[in-house]
N, CA and C atoms as a LAMMPS dump frame, in Angstrom:
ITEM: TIMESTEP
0
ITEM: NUMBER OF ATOMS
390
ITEM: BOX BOUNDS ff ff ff
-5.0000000000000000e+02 5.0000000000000000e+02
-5.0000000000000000e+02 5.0000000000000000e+02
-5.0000000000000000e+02 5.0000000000000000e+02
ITEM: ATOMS id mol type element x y z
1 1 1 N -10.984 7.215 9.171
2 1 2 C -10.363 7.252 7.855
3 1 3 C -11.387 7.759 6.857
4 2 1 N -10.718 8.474 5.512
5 2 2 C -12.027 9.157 4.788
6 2 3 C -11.752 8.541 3.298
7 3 1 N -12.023 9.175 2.571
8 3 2 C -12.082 8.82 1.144
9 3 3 C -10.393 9.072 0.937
10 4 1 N -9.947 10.103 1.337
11 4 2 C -8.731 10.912 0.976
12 4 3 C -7.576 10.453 1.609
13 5 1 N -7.774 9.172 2.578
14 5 2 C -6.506 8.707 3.287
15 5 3 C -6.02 7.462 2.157
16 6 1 N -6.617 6.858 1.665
17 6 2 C -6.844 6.161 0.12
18 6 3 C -6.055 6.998 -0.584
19 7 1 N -4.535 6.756 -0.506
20 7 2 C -3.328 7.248 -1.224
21 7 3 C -3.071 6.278 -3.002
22 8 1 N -2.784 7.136 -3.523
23 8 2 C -2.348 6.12 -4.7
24 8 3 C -0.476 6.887 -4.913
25 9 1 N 0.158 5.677 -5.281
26 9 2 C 1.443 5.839 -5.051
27 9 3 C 1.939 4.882 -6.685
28 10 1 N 3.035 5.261 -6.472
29 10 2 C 4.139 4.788 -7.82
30 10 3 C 5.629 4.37 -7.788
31 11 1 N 6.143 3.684 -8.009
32 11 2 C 7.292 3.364 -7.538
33 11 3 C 8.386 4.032 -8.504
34 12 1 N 7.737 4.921 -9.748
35 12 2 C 8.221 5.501 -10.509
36 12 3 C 8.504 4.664 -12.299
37 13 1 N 7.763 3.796 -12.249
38 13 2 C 7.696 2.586 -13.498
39 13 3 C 5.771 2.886 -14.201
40 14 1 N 5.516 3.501 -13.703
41 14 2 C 4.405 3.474 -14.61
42 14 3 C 3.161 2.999 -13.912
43 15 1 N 3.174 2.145 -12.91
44 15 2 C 1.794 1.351 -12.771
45 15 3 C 1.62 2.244 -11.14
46 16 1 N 0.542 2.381 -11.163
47 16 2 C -0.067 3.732 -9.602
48 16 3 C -0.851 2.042 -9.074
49 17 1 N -0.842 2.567 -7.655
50 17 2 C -1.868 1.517 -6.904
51 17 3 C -2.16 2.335 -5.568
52 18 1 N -3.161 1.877 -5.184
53 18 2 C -4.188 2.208 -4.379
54 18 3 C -2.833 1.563 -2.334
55 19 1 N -2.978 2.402 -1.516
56 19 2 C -1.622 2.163 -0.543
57 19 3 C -2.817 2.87 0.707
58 20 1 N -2.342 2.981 1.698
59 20 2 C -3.077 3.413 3.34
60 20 3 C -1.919 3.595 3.887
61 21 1 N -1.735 4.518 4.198
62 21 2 C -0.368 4.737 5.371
63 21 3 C -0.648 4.251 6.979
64 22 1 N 0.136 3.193 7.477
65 22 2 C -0.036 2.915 8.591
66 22 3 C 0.929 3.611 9.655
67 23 1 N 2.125 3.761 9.112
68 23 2 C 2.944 4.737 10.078
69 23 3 C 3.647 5.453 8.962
70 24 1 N 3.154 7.09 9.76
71 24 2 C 3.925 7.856 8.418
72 24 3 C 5.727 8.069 9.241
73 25 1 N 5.866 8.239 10.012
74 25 2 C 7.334 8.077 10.355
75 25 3 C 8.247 6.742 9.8
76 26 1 N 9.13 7.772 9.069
77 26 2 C 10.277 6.569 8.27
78 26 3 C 11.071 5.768 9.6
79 27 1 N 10.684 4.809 9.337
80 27 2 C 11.339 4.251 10.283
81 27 3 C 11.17 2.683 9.943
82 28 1 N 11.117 2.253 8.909
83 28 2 C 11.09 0.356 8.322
84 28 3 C 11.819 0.357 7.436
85 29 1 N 11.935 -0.587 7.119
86 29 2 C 12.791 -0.962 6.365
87 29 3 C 12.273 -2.615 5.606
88 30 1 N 12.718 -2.862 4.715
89 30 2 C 11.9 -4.129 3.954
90 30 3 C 13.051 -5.006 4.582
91 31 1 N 12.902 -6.339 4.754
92 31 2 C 13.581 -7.312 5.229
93 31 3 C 14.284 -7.739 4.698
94 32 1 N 15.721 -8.551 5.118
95 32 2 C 16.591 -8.953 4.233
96 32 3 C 16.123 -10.255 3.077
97 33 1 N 14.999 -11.046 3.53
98 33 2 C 14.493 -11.882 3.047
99 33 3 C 12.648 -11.753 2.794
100 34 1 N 12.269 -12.615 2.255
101 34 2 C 10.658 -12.013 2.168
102 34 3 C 10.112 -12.417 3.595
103 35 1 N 8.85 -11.364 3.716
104 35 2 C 8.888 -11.642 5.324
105 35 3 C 8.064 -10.176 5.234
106 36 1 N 8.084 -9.147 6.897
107 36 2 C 6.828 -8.244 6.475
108 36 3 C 8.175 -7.369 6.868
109 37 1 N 7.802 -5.807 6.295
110 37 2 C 9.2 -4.522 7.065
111 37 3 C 9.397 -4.777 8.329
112 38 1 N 10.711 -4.84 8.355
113 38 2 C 10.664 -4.403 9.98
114 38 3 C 11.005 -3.052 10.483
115 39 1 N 10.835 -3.08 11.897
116 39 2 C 11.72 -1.043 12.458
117 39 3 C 13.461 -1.032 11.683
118 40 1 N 13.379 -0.199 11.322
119 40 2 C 14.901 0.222 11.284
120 40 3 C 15.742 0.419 12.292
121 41 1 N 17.189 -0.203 12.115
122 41 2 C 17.791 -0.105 13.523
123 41 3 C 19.051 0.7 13.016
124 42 1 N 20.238 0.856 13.961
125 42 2 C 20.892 1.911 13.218
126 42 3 C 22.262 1.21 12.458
127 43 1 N 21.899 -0.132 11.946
128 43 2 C 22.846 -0.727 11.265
129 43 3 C 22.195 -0.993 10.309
130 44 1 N 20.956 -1.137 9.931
131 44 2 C 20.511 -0.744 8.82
132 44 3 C 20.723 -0.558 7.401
133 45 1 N 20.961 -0.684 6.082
134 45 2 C 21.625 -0.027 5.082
135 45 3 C 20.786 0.102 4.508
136 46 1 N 19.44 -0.152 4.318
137 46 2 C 18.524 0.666 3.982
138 46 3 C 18.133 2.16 4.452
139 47 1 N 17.389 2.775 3.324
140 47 2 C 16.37 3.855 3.385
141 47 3 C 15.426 3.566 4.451
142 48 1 N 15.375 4.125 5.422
143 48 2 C 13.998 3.939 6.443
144 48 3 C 13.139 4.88 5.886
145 49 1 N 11.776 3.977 5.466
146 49 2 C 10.623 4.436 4.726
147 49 3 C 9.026 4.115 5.623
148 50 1 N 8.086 4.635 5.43
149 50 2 C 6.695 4.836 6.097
150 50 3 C 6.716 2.879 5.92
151 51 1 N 5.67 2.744 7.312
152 51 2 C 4.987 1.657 6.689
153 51 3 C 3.812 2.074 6.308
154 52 1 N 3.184 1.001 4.887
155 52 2 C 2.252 1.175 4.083
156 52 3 C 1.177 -0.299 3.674
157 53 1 N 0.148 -0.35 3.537
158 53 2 C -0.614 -1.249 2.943
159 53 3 C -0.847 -1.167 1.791
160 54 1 N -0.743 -1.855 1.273
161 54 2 C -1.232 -2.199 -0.525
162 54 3 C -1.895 -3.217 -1.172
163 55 1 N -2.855 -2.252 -1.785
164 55 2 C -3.72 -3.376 -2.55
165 55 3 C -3.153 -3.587 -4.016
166 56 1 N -3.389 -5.013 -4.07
167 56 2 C -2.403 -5.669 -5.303
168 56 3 C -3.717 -6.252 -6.088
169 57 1 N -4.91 -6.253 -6.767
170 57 2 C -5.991 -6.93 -7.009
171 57 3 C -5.568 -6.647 -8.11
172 58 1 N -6.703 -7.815 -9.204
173 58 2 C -6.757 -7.015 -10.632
174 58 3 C -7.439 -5.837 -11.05
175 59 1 N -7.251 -5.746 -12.226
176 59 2 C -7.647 -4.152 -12.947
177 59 3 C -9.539 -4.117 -12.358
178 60 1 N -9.798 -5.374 -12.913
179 60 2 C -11.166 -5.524 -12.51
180 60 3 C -12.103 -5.762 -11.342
181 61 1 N -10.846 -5.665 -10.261
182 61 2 C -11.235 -5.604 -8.57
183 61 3 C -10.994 -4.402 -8.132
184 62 1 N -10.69 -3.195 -9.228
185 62 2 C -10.201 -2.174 -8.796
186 62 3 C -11.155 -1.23 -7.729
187 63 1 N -12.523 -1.323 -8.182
188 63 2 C -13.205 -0.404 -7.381
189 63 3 C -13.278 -1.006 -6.023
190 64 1 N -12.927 -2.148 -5.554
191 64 2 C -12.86 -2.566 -4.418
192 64 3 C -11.826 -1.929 -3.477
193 65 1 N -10.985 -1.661 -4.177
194 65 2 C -9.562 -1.644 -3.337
195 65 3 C -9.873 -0.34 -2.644
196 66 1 N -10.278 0.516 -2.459
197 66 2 C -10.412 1.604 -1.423
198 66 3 C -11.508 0.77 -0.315
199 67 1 N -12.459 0.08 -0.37
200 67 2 C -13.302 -0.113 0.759
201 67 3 C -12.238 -1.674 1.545
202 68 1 N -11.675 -2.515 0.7
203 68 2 C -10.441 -3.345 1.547
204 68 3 C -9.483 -2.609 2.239
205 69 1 N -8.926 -1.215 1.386
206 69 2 C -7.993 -1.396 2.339
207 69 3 C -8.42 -0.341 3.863
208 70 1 N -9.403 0.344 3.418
209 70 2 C -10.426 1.107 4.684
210 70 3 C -10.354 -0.143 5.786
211 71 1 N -11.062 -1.302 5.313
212 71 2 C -11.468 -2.224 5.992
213 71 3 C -10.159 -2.647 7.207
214 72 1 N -8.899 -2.968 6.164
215 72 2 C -8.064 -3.758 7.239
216 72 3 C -7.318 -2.216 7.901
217 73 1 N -7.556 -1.226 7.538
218 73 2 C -6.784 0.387 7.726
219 73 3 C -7.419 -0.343 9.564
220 74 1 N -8.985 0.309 9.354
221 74 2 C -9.769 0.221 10.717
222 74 3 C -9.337 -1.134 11.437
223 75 1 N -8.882 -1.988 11.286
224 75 2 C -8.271 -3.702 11.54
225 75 3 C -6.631 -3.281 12.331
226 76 1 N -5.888 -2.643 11.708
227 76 2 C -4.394 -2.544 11.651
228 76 3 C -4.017 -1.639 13.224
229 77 1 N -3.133 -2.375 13.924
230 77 2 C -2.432 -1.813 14.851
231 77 3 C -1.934 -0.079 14.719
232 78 1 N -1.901 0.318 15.686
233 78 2 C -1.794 1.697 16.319
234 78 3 C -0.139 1.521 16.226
235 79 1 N 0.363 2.707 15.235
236 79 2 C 1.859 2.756 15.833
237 79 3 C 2.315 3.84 17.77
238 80 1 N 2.699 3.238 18.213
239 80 2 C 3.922 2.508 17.751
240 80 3 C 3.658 0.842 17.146
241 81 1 N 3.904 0.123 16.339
242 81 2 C 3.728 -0.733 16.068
243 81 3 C 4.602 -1.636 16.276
244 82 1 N 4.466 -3.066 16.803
245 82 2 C 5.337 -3.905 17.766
246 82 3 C 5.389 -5.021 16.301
247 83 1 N 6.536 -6.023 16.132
248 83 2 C 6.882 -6.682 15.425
249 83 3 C 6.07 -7.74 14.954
250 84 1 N 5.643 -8.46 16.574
251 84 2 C 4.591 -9.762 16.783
252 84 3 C 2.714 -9.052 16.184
253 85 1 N 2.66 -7.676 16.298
254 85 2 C 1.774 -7.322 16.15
255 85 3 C 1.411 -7.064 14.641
256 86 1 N 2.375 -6.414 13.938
257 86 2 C 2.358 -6.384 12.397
258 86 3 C 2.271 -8.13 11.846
259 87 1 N 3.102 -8.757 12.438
260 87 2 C 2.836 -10.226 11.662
261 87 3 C 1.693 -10.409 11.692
262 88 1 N 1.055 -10.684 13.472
263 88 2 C -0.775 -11.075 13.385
264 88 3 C -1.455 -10.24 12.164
265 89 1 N -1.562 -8.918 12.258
266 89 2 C -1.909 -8.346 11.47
267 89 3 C -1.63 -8.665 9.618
268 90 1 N -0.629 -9.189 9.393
269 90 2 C -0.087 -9.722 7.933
270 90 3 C -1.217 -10.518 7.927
271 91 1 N -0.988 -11.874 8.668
272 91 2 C -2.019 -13.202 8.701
273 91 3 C -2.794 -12.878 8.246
274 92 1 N -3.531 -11.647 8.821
275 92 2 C -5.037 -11.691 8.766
276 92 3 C -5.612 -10.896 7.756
277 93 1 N -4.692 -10.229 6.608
278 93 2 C -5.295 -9.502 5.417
279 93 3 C -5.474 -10.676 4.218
280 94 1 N -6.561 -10.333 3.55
281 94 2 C -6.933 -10.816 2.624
282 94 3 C -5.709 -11.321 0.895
283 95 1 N -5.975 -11.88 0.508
284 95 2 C -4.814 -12.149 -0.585
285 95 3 C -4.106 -11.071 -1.253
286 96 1 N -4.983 -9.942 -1.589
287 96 2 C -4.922 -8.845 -2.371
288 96 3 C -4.301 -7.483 -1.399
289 97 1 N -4.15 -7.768 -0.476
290 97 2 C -3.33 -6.776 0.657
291 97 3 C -1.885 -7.049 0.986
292 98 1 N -1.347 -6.285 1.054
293 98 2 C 0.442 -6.45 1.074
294 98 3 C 1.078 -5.178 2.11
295 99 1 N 1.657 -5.113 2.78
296 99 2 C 2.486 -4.947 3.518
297 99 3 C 3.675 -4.457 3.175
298 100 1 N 4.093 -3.19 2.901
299 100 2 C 5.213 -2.789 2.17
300 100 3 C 5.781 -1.427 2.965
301 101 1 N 6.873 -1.433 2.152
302 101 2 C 7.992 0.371 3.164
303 101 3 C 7.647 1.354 1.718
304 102 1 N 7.264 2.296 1.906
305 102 2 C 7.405 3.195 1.174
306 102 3 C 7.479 4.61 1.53
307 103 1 N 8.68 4.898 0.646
308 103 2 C 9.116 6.436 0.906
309 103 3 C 8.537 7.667 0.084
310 104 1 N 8.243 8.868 1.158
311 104 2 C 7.119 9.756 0.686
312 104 3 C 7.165 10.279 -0.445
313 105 1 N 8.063 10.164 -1.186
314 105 2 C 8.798 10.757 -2.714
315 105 3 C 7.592 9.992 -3.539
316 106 1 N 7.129 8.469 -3.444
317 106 2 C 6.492 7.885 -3.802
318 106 3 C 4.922 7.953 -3.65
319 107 1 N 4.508 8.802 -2.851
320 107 2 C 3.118 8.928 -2.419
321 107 3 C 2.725 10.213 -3.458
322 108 1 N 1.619 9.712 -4.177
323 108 2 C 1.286 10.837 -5.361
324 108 3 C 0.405 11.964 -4.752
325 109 1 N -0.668 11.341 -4.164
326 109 2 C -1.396 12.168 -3.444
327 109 3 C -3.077 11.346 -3.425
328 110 1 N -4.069 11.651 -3.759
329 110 2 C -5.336 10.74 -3.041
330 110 3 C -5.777 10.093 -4.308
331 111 1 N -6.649 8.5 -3.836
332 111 2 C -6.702 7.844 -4.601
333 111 3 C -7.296 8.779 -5.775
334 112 1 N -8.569 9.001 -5.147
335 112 2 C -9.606 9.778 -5.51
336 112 3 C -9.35 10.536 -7.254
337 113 1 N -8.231 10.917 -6.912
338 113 2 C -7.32 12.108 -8.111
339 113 3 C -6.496 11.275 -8.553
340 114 1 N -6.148 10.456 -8.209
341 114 2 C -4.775 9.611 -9.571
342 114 3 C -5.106 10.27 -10.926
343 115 1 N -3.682 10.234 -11.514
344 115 2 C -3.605 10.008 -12.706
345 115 3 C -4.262 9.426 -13.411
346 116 1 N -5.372 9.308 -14.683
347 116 2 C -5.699 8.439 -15.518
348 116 3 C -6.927 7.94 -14.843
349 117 1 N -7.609 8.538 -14.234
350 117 2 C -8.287 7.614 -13.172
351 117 3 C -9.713 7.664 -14.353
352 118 1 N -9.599 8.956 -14.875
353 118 2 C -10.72 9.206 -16.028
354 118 3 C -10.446 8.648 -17.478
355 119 1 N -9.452 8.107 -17.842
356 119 2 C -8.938 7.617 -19.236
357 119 3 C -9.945 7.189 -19.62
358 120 1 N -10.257 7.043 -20.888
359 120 2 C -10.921 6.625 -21.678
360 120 3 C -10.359 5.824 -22.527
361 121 1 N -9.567 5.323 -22.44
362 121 2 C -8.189 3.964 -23.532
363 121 3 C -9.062 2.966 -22.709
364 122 1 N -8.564 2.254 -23.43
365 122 2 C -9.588 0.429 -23.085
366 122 3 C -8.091 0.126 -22.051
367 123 1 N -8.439 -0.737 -21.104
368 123 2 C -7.588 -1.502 -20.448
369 123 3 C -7.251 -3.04 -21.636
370 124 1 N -6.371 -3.663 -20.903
371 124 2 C -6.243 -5.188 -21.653
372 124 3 C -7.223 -5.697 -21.522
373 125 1 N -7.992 -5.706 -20.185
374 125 2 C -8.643 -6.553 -20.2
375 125 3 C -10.209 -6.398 -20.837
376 126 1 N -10.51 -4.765 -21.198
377 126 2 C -11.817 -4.413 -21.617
378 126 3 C -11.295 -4.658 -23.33
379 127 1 N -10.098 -4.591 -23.819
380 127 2 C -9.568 -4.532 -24.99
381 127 3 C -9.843 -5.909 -25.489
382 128 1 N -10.076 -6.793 -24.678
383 128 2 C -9.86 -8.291 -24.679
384 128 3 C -11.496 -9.284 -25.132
385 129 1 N -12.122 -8.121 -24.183
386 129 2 C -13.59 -8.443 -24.272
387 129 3 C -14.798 -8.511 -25.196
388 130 1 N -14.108 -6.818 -26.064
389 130 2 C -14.869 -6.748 -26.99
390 130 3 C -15.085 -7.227 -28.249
């Protein structure tokens, strides 16, 4: 994995986050209840979308989130990916890692280049400080 597999994505609301593609074939689907995606089957009524990792930290854990999610990327099962195997794998990520379906419409392109990544506007929380 390199600097550039460190995707930043959007759900189309404004806020970008730092994501790792674990299987780029659409083929999950988010669960009817909370719980991790599962495969899509063909009763389905969802969108079958990539599975993806996501880092959820604060503004101020941000520079972390590319070397976590490297970390559990190199950690994470080989698709094909088996059901019992994504759960172990859930268990074992850190608080700030999440487990999500996302469809490629949503993938912006590398962390590296996000949007805004150079802003110069204060965040809340640097806004807060001074």
């Amino acid at each position: 994995m390199t600097a550039h597999d460190v995707m930043a994505a959007c759900y189309g609301i404004g806020a970008i986050y730092p994501v790792v593609i674990l299987d780029e074939n659409p083929n999950w689907v988010r669960p009817p209840r909370r719980g991790i995606p599962e495969p899509a089957s063909p009763t389905t009524d969802d969108t079958p979308a990539m599975l993806a990792l996501r880092w959820t930290g604060t503004t101020a854990h941000q520079a972390t989130a590319p070397d976590q999610l490297q970390a559990a990327f190199d950690r994470a099962p080989a698709p094909p990916i088996e059901p019992f195997e994504l759960e172990a794998f859930r268990r074992s990520l850190p608080p700030s890692l999440h487990l999500i379906t996302l469809v490629r419409q949503h993938v912006i392109g590398p962390w590296s280049e996000r949007p805004g990544r150079l802003s110069t506007h204060p965040t809340p929380l640097t806004a807060r400080q001074s």
